[in-house]
N, C-alpha and C positions, 0 to 999 in steps of 0.2 A: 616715301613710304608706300610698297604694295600692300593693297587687300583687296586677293580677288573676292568677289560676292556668289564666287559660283564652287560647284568641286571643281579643281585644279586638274589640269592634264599633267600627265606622266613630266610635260617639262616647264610646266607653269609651276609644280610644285616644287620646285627644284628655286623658284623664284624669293629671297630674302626678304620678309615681311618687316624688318626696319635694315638699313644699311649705313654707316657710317664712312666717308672719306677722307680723315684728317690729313693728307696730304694736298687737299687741293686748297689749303691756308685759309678754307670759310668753315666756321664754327655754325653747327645744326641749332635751330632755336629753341631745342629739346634741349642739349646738352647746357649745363651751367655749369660756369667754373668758380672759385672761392679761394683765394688766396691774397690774404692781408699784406698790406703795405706794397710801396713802389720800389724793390728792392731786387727781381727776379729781373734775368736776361736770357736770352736767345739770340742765334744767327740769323739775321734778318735773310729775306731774297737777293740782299745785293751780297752777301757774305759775310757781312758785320757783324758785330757782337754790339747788341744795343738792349735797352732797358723797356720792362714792359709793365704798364701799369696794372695795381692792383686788379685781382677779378677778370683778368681777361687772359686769353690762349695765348700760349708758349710755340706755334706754326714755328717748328725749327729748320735750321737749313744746311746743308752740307759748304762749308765753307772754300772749299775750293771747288767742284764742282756744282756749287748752289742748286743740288736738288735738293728735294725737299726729303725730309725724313718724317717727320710727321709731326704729334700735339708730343710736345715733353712734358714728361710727368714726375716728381721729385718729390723724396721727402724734404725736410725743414732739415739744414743746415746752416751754419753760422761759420763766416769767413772773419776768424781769430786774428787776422796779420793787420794791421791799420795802415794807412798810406799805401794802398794797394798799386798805384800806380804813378807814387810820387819817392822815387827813390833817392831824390836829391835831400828827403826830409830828414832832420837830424831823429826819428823815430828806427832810422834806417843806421844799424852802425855799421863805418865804414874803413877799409883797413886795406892800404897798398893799391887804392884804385879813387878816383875823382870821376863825378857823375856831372854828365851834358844833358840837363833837363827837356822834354820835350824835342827832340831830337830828329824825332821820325816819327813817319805814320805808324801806327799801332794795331790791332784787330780791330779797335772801335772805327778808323776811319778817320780817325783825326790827330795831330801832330802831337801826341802825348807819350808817346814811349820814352825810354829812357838811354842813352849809352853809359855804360860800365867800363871805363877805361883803365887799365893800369897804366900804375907809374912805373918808372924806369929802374927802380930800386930791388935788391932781393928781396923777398918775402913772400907769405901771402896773398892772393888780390882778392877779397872779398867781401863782400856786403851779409848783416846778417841781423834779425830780429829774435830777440826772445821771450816765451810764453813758458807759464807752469802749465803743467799740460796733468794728465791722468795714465793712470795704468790700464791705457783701451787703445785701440787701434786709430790712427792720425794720417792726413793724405798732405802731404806739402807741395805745392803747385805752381807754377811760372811761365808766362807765354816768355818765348825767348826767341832771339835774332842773331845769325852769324853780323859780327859787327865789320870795325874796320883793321887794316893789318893784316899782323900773322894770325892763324887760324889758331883759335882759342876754342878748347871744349868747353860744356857748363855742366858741372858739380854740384848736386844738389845732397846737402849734407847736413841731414838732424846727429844733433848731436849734446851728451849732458849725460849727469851720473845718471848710466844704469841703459842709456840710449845709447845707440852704435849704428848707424843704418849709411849710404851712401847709394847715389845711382851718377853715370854721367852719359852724357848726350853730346852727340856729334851732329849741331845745327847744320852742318854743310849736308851731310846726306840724310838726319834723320832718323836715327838709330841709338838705339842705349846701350853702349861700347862696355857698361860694370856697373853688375849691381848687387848688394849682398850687404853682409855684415851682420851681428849678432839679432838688432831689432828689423831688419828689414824683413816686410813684407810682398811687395811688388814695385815695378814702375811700367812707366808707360810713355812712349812720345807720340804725338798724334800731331798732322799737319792741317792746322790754321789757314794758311794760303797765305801770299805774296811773303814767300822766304821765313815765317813764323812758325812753330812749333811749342804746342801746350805739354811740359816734361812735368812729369808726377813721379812722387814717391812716397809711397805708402808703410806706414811704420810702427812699430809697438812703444807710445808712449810711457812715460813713469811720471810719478808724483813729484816731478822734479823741475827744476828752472831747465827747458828744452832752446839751441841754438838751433836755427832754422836758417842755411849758411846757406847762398851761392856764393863758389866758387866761381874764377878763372882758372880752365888747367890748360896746360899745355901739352898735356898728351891724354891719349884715348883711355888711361887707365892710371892716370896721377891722382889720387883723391886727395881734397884739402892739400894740394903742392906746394912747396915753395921754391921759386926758380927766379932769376932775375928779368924782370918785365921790359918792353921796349919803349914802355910810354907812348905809346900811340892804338896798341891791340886792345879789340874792347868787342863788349858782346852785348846787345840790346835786350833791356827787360821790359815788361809790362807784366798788369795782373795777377798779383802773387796773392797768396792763397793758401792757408791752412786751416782745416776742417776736421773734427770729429767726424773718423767713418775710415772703412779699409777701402774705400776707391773716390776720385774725385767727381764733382757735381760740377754741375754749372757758376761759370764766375760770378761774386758777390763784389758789385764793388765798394772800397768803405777808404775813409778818409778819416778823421781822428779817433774811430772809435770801432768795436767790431759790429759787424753788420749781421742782421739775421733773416735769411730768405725762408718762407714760411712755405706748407707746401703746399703740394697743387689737389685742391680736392675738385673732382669731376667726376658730374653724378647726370644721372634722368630719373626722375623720381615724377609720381601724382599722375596724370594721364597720360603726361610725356612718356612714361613709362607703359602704364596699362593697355593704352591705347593699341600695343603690337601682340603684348606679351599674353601667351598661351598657358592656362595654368596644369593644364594635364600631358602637354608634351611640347618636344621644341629644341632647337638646335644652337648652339653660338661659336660664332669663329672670328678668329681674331689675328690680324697681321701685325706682331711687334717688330721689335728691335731693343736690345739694353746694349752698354759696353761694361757694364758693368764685370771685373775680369769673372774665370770661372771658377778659381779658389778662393772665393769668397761667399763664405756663408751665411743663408739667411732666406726666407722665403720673398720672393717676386711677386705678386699680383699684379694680373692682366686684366681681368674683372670680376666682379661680383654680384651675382643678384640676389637681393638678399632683405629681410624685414632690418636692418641694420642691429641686427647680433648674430655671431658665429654659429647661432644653434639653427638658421633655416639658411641655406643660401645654395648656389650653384656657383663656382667660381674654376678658373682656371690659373694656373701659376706656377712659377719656378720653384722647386721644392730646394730646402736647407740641405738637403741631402743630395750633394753628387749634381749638384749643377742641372735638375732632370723635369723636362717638362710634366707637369702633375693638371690631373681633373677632380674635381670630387662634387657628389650632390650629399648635402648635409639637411635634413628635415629631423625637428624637433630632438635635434641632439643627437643624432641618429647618421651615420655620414657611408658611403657607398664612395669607394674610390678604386676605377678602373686600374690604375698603376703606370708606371713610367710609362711616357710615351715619346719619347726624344729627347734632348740638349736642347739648351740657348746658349751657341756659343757668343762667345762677346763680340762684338759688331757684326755680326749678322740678323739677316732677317729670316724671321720663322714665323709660319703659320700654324695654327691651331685652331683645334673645338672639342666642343664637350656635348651629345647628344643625350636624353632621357625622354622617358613617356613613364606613363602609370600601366598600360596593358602590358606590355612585355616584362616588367621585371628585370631590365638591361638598361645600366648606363654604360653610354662608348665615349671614347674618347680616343681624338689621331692626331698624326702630327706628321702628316707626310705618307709615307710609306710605312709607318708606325702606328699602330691600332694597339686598342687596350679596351677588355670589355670586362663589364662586371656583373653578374647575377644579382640581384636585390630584392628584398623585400620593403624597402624603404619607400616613400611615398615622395612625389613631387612637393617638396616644401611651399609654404607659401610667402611667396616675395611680392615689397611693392617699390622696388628701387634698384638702380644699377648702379655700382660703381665702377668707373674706369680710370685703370689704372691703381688700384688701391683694394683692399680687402672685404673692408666695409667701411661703412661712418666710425666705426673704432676705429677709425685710422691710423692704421699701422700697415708694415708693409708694400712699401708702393713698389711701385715697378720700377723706377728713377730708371726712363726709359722711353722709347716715342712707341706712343699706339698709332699706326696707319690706318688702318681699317678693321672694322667689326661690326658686324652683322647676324641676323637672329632670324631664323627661319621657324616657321608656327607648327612644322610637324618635325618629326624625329628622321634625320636622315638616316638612309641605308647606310651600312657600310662602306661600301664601294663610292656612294658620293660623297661621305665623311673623307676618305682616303682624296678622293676628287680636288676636294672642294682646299684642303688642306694640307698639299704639294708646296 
């Protein structure tokens, strides 16, 4: 933390009176985190996907390139699929294929993945669980592996009255070769590291008994096929996963029952807080990242500073509208919002901030090369707490997303180093 005790020069000022690094994996002894039970995971530094204890940081990591991305931040989801990574379990029904339990290394690092072999008979090859689900939107999940043999796609296929959705995945290059159908939403394949692939498809549930299928297919564009197998071709699973929500979260893992990951509240509150913050003027910018896609609707939160109700706060975030980076300063019910100020496209990183004072009557707001300014009569609210990653202590909203850095400057930057500072 700086605090000069003097006036500041032209480039002392310029200097961040609190600074955060969540990318260098140590946690500030301001920040405090809150998140019930031992049931959340992250990509370690080595690349693994491993378990972190209750109350403490989510330091994620790029799993094939093991940089760091930063503190992950999520709402509370619940992983509905049981025997997530036990597919030999009779939880698991199985049809035109026999399962090699433990088989191979897995994302975790350890011999637990599963081979999917078919048999040599015509038909079907598929494994598949079912859940009554709702008329809301549903993400179905599976780390997957080209196996042994002939080259087998995976088909990932909800299906039941009133459901119709299908995506397939070419493990060999990594690609989503079909995806569509009446309830589909989206998919996604994203690379794991050492030959794994996390394939998602996202779906419009019904009040209905839902089958949550991998397939075996045999070609880039066979959905649910049937073709005569060689008894030997197979394609390795781990991690399955189906969640309330139009995009997927981080793995939960669950063994006879469903598991529910709580989320991540992160705050600076009491002097942790005061100690920096400025009440009549002052700047904050902030380095994220979400993957979350862009046709999914719903407000983002990056931060907020705020008495913990919607009616005083400064916050910045993704807006429900159009995927668009948003500022607002809200006092006593009262809200000033400069206007779009860029995208968060999905896996990208973007910086941002949101400037105000009380002498000017202007809050700004940039995103780059992107400014947004607003005339106001509105007063600096009065806040005595941060949240990051989250809205407020009404926690709603999160970013389900890594914050890297974010920092708070005690005057009102100019334009030009608003623009500067947040390239």
């Amino acid at each position: 933390m700086i605090t000069p005790a003097y006036a500041p020069t032209a480039t002392e000022r310029v200097l961040p009176r609190m600074a955060l690094d969540f990318t260098t994996g140590v946690l500030d002894s301001r920040v405090t985190i809150a998140r019930a039970l031992n049931t959340a995971t992250r990509v370690n530094s080595s690349g693994f996907i491993e378990l972190v204890n209750a109350d403490l940081p989510r330091f994620d990591y790029d799993p094939v390139t093991l940089a760091a991305k930063g503190l992950l931040i999520e709402e509370q989801r619940v992983n509905l699929q049981t025997y997530s990574d036990q597919f030999d379990n009779p939880a698991w029904v199985k049809t035109g294929v026999t399962i090699s339990a433990n088989s191979i290394i897995s994302p975790d690092g350890t011999s637990n993945a599963d081979s999917i072999i078919e048999n040599a008979l015509s038909g079907q090859h598929q494994i598949y669980q079912s859940r009554t689900l709702t008329a809301a939107p549903y993400t179905w999940t599976v780390y997957a592996k080209q196996g042994e043999g002939s080259k087998r796609w995976l088909n990932l296929y909800p299906q039941g009255s009133g459901v119709n959705a299908a995506a397939i995945f070419d493990l060999t290059l990594g690609t989503v070769t079909f995806f569509g159908l009446g309830q589909y939403l989206s998919s996604s394949i994203t690379n794991a590291g050492n030959g794994w692939y996390r394939c998602s498809i996202s779906f419009t549930g019904a009040a209905v008994n839902v089958f949550c299928v991998a397939y075996l297919s045999n070609a880039s564009n066979a959905i649910g096929p049937t073709y005569t197998g060689n008894g030997t071709s197979s394609i390795l699973l781990w991690g399955a996963q189906v969640e309330a929500g139009a995009f997927a979260t981080s793995y939960i893992p669950t063994v006879a029952s469903q598991v529910t990951r709580n989320a991540d509240q992160v705050t600076m509150t009491g002097t942790n807080f005061s100690s920096w913050y400025n009440s009549t003027q002052g700047t904050f910018t902030a380095q994220i990242r979400t993957d979350v896609p862009t046709t999914v609707n719903g407000n983002q939160f990056i931060l907020s500073a705020s008495d913990n109700t919607a009616n005083n706060r400064i916050n910045i975030f993704r807006s429900l509208v159009g995927n668009n980076l948003s500022a607002r300063l809200t006092s006593g019910g009262v809200s000033a919002n400069p206007g779009f100020i860029g995208v968060i496209p999905s896996g990208s990183v973007v910086t941002c901030g949101i400037a105000a004072n009380i002498g000017s009557n202007q809050v700004i707001s940039a995103g780059g090369s992107t400014l947004a300014t607003a005339a106001t009569t509105v007063s600096m609210p009065t806040v005595n707490q941060l949240g990051i990653g989250v809205s407020d202590t009404l926690n709603s909203s999160y970013l389900n997303g890594w914050i890297q850095k974010l920092s708070y400057y005690s005057q009102r930057l100019t334009n030009a180093e608003m623009q500067a500072f947040t390239k």
